[in-house]
C-alpha positions as CSV (number, residue, x, y, z in Angstrom):
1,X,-234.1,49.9,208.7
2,X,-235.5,53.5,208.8
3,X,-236.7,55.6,205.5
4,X,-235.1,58.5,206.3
5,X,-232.1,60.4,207.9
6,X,-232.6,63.8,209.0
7,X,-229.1,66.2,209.0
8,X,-227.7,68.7,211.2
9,X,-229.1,71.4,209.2
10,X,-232.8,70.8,209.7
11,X,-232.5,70.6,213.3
12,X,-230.5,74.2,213.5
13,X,-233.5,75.6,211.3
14,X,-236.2,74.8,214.5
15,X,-234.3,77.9,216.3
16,X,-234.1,80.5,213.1
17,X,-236.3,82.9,213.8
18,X,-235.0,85.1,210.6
19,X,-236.9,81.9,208.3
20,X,-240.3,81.3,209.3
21,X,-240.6,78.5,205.8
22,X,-237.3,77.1,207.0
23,X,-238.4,76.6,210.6
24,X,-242.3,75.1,209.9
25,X,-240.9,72.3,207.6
26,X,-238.0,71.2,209.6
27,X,-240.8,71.6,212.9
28,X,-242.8,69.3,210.8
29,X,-240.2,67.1,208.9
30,X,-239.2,66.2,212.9
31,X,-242.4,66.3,214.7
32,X,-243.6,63.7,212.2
33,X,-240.1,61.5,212.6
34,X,-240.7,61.3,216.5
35,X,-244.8,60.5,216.1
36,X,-243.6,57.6,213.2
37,X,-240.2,56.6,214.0
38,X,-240.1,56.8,210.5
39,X,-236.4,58.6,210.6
40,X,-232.9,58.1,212.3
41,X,-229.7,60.1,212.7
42,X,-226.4,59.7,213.8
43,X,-224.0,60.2,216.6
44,X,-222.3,63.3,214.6
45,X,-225.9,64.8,213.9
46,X,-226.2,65.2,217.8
47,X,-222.7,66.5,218.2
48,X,-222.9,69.1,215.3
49,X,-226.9,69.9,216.7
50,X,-225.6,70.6,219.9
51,X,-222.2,72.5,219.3
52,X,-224.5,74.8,217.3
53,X,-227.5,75.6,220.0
54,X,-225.1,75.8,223.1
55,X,-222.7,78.1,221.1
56,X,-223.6,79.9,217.9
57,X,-227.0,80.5,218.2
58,X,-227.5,84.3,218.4
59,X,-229.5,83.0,222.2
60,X,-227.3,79.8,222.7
61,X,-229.2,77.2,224.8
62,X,-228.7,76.9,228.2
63,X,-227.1,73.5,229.4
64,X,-230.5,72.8,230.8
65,X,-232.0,73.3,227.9
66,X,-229.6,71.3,225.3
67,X,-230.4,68.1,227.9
68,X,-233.6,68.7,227.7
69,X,-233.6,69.1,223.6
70,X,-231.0,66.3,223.9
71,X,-233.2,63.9,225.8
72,X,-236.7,64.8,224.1
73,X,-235.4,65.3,220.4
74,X,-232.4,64.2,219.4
75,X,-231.8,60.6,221.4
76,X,-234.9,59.3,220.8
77,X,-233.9,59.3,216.9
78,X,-230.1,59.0,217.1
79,X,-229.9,55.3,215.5
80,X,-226.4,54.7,214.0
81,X,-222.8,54.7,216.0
82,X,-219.3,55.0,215.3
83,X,-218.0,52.1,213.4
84,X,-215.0,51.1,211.5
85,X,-217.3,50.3,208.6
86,X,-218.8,53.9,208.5
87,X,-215.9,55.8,208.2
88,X,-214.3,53.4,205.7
89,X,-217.7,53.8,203.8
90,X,-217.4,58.0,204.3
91,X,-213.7,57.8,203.2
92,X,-215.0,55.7,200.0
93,X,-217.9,58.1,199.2
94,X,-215.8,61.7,199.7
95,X,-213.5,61.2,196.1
96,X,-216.5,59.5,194.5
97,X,-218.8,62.2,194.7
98,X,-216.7,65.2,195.9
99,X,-217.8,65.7,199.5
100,X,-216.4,67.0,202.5
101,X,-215.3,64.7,204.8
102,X,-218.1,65.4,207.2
103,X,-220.9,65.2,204.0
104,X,-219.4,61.8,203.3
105,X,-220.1,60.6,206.5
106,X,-223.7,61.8,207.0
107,X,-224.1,60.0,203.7
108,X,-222.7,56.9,205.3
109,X,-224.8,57.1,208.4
110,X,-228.0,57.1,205.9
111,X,-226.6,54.3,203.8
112,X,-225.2,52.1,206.6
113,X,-229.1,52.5,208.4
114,X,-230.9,51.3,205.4
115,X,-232.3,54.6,204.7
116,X,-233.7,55.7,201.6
117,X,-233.9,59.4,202.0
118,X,-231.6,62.3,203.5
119,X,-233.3,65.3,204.2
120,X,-230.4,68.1,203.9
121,X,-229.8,71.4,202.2
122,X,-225.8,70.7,202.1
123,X,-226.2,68.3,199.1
124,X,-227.5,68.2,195.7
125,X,-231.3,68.0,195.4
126,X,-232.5,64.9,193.3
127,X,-229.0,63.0,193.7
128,X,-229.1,58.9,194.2
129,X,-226.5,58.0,195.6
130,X,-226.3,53.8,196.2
131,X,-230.3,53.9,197.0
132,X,-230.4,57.0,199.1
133,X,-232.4,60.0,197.6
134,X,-231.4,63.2,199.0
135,X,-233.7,66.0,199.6
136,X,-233.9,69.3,200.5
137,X,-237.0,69.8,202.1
138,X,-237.1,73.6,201.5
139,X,-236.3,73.4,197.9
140,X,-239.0,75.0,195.9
């Protein structure tokens, strides 16, 4: 089980160089997840991570560079797989609370680890859902 589950978003904000608040927190929110072990994320985290700094950053990542971030960042988290269970769970959760598809299944990811915290700015601050508090870390 792992306290918390760290989304996509977070990780894109370590290269935003328009958001210096933005990109200390999530620098911190991660540095301290890889010191502690303390937080987990999930297989579409990675894909999502590195779709977005090997293609739409305004200086995409070299392929080099995404292994590298890859192999130093993002695996050494990455916690929870594919399963029949998860997307049944993210199926579930979408009509309940109105999320995307993709929303529903970062959700599951969290839930199906045992976390009690998702750090992301795509959801709404404060909600419980089953256990899991989500959080935006910039919200002030």
């Amino acid at each position: 089980m792992s306290g918390e589950f760290i989304d996509t978003n977070i990780f894109i904000y370590l290269f935003d160089e328009t958001d210096d608040y933005k990109r200390t927190i999530a620098n911190q929110l991660i540095q301290q997840a890889l010191e502690t072990r303390s937080a987990c994320i999930s297989h579409q985290v990675i894909q999502e991570t590195l779709n977005v700094v090997t293609r739409k950053l305004p200086s995409p990542m070299n392929a080099e560079n995404a292994q590298r971030f890859l192999e130093q960042i993002l695996v050494p988290l990455w916690q929870v797989m594919p399963s029949p269970a998860l997307y049944q769970r993210g199926l579930a959760l979408q009509p309940r609370y109105g999320f995307s598809f993709y929303d529903a299944l970062i959700v599951s990811a969290a839930l199906e680890f045992g976390c009690t915290r998702l750090y992301t700015e795509d959801l709404q601050h404060g909600q419980q859902i089953d256990g899991l508090l989500i959080e935006n870390p910039f919200h002030v």
